[in-house]
C-alpha positions in Angstrom: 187.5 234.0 51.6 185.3 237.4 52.6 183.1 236.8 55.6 179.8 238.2 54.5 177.7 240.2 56.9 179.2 244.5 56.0 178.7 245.4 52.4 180.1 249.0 51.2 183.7 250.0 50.9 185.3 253.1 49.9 187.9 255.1 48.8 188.3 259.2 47.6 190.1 261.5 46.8 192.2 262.1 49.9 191.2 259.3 52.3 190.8 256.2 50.4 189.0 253.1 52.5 188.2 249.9 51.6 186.4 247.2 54.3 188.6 243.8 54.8 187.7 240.5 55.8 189.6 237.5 55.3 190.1 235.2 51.7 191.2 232.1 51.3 192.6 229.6 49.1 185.4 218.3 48.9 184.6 215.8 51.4 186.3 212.2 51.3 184.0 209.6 50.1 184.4 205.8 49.9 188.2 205.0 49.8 188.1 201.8 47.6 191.2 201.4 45.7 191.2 202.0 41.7 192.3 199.1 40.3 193.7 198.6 36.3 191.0 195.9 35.9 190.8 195.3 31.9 190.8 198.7 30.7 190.8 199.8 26.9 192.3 202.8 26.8 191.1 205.5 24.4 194.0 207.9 24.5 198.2 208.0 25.6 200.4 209.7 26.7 203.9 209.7 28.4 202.8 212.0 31.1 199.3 213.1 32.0 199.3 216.5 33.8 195.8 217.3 35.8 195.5 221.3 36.3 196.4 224.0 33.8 197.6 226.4 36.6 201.2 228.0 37.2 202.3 224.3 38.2 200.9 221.9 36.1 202.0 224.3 32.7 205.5 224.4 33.9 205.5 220.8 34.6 204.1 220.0 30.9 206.6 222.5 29.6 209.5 220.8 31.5 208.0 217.5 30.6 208.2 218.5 26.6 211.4 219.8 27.2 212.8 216.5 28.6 211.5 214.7 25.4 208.2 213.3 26.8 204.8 212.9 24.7 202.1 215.4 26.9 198.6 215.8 28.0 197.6 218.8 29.8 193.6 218.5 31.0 191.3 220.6 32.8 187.8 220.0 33.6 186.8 224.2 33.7 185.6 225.9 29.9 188.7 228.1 30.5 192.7 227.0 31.4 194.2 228.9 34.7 192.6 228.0 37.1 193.1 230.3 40.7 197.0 230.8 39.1 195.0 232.9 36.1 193.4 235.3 38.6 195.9 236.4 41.1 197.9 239.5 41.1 200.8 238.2 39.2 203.2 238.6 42.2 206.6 236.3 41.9 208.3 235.8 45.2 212.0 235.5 44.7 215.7 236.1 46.6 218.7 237.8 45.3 217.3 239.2 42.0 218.6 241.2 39.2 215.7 243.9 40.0 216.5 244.0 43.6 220.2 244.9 43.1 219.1 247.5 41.2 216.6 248.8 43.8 219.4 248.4 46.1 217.9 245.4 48.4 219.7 243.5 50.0 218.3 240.1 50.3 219.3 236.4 49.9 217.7 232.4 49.6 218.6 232.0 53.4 216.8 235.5 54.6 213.5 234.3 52.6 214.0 230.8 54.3 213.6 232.4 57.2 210.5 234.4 56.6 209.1 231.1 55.3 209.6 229.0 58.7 209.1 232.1 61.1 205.4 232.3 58.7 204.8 229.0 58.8 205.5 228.7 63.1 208.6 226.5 62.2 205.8 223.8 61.0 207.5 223.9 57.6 209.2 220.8 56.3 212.7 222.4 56.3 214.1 220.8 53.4 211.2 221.5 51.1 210.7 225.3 52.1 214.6 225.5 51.3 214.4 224.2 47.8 211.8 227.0 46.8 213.8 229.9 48.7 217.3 228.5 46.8 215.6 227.7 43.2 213.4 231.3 43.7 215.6 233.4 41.4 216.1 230.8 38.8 211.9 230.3 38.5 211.6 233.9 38.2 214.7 234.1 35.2 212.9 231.0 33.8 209.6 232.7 33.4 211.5 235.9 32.0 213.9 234.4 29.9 212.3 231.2 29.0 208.8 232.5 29.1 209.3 235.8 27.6 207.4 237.2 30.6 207.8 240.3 32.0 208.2 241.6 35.7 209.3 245.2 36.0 208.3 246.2 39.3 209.5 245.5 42.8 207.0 245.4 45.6 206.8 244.5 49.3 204.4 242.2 51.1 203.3 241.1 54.5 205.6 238.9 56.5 208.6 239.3 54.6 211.7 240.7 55.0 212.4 243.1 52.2 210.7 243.8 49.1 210.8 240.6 47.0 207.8 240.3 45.4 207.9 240.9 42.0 204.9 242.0 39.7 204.1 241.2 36.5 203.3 243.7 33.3 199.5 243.1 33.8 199.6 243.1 37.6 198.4 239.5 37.2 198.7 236.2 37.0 197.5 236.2 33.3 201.0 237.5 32.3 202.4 233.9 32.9 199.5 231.3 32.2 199.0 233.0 28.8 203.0 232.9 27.5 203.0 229.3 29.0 199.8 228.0 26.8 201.5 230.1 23.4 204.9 227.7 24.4 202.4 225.0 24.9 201.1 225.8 21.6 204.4 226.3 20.1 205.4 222.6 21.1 202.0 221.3 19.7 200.4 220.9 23.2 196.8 222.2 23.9 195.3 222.2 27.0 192.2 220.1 26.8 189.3 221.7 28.4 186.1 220.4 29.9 187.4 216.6 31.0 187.2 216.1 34.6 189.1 213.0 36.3 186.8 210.9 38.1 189.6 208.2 38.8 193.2 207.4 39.2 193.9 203.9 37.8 196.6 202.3 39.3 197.7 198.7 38.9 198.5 195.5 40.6 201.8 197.4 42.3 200.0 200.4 43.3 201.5 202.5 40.5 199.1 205.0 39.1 199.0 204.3 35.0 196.1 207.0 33.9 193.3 208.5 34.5 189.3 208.3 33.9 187.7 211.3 32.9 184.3 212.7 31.7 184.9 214.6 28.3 182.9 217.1 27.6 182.2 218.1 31.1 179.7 220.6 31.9 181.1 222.1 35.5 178.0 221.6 38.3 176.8 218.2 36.2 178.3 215.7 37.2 176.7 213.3 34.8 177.7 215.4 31.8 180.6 214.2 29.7 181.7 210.4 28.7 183.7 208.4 30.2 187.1 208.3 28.3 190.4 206.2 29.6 194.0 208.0 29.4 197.0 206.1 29.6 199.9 207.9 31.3 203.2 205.5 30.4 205.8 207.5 32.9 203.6 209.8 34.8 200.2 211.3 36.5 201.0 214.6 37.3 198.3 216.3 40.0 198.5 219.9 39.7 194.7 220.5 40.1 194.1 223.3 42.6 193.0 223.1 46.0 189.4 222.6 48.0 188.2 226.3 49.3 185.2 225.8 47.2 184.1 222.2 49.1 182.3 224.0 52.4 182.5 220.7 53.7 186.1 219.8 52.8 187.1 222.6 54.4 185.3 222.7 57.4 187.0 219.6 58.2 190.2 220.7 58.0 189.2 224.5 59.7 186.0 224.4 61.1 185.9 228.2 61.1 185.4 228.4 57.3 181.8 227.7 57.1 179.5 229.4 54.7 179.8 232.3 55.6 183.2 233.3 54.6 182.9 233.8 50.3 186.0 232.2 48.4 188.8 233.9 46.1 189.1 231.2 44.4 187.7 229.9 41.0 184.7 228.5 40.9 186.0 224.7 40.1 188.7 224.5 43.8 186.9 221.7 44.7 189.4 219.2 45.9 188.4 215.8 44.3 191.7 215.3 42.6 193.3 215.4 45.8 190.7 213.2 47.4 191.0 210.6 44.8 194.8 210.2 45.2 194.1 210.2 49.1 191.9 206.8 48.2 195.3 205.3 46.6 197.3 206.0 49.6 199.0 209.5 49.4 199.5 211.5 52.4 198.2 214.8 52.8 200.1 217.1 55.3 199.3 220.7 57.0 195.6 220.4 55.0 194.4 222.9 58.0 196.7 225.8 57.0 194.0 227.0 54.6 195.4 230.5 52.9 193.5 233.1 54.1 193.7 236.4 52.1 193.4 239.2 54.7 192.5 241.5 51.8 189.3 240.6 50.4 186.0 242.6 50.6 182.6 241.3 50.8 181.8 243.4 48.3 183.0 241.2 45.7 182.6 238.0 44.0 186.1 235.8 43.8 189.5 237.8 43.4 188.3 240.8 42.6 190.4 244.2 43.0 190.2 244.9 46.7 193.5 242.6 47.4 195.1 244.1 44.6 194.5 247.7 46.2 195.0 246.6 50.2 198.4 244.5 49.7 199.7 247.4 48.0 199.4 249.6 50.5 200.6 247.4 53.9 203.6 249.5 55.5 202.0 252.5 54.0 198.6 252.6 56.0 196.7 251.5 59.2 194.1 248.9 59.1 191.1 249.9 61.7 188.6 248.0 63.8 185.3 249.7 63.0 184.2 249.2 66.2 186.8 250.6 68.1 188.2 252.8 65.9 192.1 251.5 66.3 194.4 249.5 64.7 194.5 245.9 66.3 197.0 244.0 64.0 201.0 244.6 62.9 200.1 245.6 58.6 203.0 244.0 57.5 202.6 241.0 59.9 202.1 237.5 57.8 198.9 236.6 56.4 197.7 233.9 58.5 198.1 236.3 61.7 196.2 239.4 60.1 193.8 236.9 58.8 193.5 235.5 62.1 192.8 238.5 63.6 190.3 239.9 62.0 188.5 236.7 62.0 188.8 237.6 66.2 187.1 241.1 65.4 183.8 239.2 63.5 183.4 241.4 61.0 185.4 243.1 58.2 187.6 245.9 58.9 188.8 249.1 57.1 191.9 250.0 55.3 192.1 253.4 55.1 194.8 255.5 53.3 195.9 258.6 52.0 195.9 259.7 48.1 200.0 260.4 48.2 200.1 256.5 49.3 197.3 255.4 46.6 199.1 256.7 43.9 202.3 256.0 44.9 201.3 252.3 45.1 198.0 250.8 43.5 198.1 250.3 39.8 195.7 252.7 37.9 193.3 250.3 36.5 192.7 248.8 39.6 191.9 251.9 41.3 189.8 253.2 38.8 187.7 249.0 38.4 187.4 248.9 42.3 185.9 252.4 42.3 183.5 251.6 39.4 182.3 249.1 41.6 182.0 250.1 44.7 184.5 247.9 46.4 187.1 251.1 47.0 185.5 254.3 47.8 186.4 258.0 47.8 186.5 260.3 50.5 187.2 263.8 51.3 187.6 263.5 55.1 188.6 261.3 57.6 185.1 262.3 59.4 183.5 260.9 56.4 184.8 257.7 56.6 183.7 257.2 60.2 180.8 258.2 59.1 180.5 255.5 56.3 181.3 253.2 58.2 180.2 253.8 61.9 183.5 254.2 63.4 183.4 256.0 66.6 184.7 259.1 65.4 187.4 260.8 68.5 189.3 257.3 69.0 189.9 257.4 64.9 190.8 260.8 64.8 193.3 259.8 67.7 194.6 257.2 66.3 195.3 258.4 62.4 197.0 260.7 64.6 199.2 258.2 66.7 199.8 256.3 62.9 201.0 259.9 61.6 203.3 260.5 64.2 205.1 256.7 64.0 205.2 257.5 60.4 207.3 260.5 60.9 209.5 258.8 62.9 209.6 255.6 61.1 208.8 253.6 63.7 205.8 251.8 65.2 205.7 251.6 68.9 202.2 249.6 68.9 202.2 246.2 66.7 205.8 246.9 64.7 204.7 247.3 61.8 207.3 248.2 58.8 207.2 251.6 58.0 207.7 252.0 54.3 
């Protein structure tokens, strides 16, 4: 989410700047159970999968793969959902492309990063499963997918360089070559039906789904009601909740309507509210991801976090008001987010063309620039100027970043040098 109250960013041709706030990833009603009563089902399937984002494609996929009959449904015109949209970035230990970039790195060492990220609040057990079976996702999307992932970059709070980036720099890369092996296998995802139930039956067990076909998103009387049978299994794969204000506020009263959202449009959260009614149990719903990348400047995703995570390690991060750094770059996301939600307002990420080119992919530089989110700028007295930064403490400290650069070494917040 980006807390609105600064517009303008900027970036130019030596100094490039862009202002930061903080991005993240709807309210409970009645909790009456959802009984099997004496429905006539219109449609079957053996296994129902709600959400056509990275997980509920490659649990349809594995689904087909096993020999089940699928349905994949979506109540947004498009498939993705927020997995569609993000910057195609594949976190994974002990890879093929690491070896070759000569980093040393291993399940155990990204374990770690999880927990230490997660203030040892992680289910152990779980976070373990996704550091060990890391390497094998990533091969599964290359060799099963056909996707692609030729370059190596690093991001806040790990380790090492892990993160590995698609062709397209985003998220499209996968969801696209996951609906072609959909189509492949005769699966379609089928748009524009919302659930508005899980049915379960007289031993709790959930057996389908009602939906609203034809959904039109915002009307919540469009569409007719329509009864899927699931004979093995409901699979929930439908987002999060950062769109439900209210939702969220419960969780992190913080978020209020004045932070703007990353996410799609349809993050709402009533999948996950209706299986709350049945009796699941959610867990950490308060660690709401918050993207300390985003800009005010724009709508949703946008190209700002594609240009600021690229350049953590390789440039400071200022407090406009003071004019200093306040936060370690390469620190984890919750604590940068944290931090600048401390400051109040959004910040500035400021860097150097040599760091620019070395790091951001063209076509985002060039989108972000075309609208106004990055800016250009000639001096560094320019972009105090911009942006009312008190102009000697800035000077100062580009200066004190400069010098810990040389040495590769930050005596202030510790941030990794790259």
């Amino acid at each position: 989410m980006a807390k609105r109250a600064i517009g303008r960013r900027d970036f130019i041709r030596g100094i490039a700047a862009t202002g930061l706030a903080v991005a993240g990833a709807s309210v409970l009603s009645g909790c009456a159970q959802s009984g099997e009563e004496s429905i006539k089902w219109d449609e079957t399937a053996d296994v129902v999968v709600i959400g056509s984002g990275f997980a509920g494609l490659a649990a349809a996929l594995e689904a087909l793969e096993a020999g089940a009959t699928v349905k994949v449904i979506e109540k947004m015109p498009n498939p993705g959902g927020n997995s569609i949209i993000n910057g195609g970035d594949f976190a994974a230990a002990g890879t093929k492309l690491q070896a070759e970039e000569g980093v040393k790195d291993s399940p155990e060492l990204m374990l770690q990063d999880m927990l230490k990220a997660g203030l040892y609040l992680n289910h152990v057990e779980k976070a373990r499963i996704v550091a060990e079976k890391s390497r094998e996702a990533l091969e599964w999307s290359m060799d099963y997918l056909g996707a692609e992932f030729p370059r190596l970059t690093y991001h806040g709070g790990h380790s090492v360089p892990r993160t590995h980036q698609t062709a397209s720099a985003s998220g499209s890369e996968l969801i696209n070559k996951m609906i072609a092996k959909l189509k492949e296998k005769n699966v379609k995802v089928e748009l524009n039906r919302k659930v508005v139930r899980l049915i379960s039956n007289s031993e709790g067990r959930v057996i389908g789904v009602e939906v609203r076909d034809g959904y039109r998103f915002g009307d919540e009387e469009s569409g007719t009601p329509l009864f899927i049978k699931a004979s093995k299994a409901v699979v929930l794969a439908a987002g999060g909740f950062a769109r439900d204000i209210q939702m969220r506020t419960i969780h992190d009263p913080r978020l209020t309507d004045e932070f703007e959202s990353t996410n799609q449009p349809g993050a709402t959260g009533e999948v996950l509210r209706e299986a709350l009614k049945l009796g699941a149990m959610d867990v950490h719903m308060d660690w709401i991801q918050l993207g300390p990348w985003a800009s005010p400047d724009e709508k949703g995703f946008g190209y700002v976090p594609l240009f600021c995570e690229r350049l953590v390690g390789y440039s400071p991060i200022i407090n406009p008001k003071t004019g200093k750094r306040f936060v370690n770059e390469t620190g984890n996301r919750k604590e940068r987010a944290d931090a600048i939600i401390l400051i109040g307002e959004p910040v500035v990420h400021v860097a150097d063309s040599y760091a620019v080119n070395r790091q951001v992919v063209p076509e985002t530089l060039e989108a972000g620039l075309k609208n106004g989110a990055i800016r250009k700028f000639s001096s560094l007295e320019e972009v105090a100027d911009y942006y009312k930064i008190p102009l000697q403490p800035f000077l100062a400290e580009i200066k004190r970043w400069n010098s810990m650069v040389a040495k590769g070494k930050d005596d202030d917040f510790n941030c990794k040098i790259l």
